[in-house]
N, C-alpha and C positions, 0 to 999 in steps of 0.2 A: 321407776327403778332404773338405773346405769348400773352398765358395766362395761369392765375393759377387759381388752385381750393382753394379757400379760407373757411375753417371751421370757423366759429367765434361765439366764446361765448360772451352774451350779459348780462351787469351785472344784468339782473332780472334772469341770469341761464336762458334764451333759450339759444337754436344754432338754427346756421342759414349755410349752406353752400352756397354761390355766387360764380361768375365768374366773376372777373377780367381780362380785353384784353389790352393792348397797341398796336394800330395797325404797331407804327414807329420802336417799340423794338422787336429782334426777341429772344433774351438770356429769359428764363423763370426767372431766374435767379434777374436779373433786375428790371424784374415786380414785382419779390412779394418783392425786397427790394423798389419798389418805393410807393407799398402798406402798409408796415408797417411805411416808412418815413413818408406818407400822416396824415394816423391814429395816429403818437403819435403826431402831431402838435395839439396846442387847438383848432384851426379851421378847423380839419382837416376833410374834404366829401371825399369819396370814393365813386363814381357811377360803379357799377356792377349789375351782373344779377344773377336771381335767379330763373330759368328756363327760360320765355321766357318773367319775369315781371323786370322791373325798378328798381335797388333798390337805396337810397342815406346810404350810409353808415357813422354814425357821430362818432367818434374816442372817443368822451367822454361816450358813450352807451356800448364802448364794453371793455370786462374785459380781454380778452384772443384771440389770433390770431391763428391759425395751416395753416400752407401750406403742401394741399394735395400732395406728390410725382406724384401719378397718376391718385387723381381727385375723390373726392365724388361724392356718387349717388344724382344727383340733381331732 
């Protein structure tokens, strides 16, 4: 299983850092390209976490993406 640490700016200007897992992918690699593919579709949800809370993440809410190399403080 991978995953990434995802910083995202939300166009009201918060940030939010989540956790994205794909349990079948093991390249990190992978995942945060299948994270940004998800996000720039119109209909694109992203479900990740954000400590130990649910989050749906909608591709049209956010302005800006960063993939943490070694992982925000969540």
């Amino acid at each position: 299983m991978a995953a990434v640490i995802l910083r995202v700016r939300l166009i009201g200007g918060d940030r939010l850092d989540v956790t994205y897992e794909e349990p079948e992918t093991v390249d990190p690699a992978q995942v945060a390209e299948h994270a940004l593919t998800t996000l720039a579709e119109d209909s694109g949800v992203l479900r990740s976490r954000h400590g130990d809370r649910l989050v749906a993440l909608y591709g049209r809410g956010v302005a800006a993406l960063e993939v943490a190399p070694r992982g925000a403080v969540l």
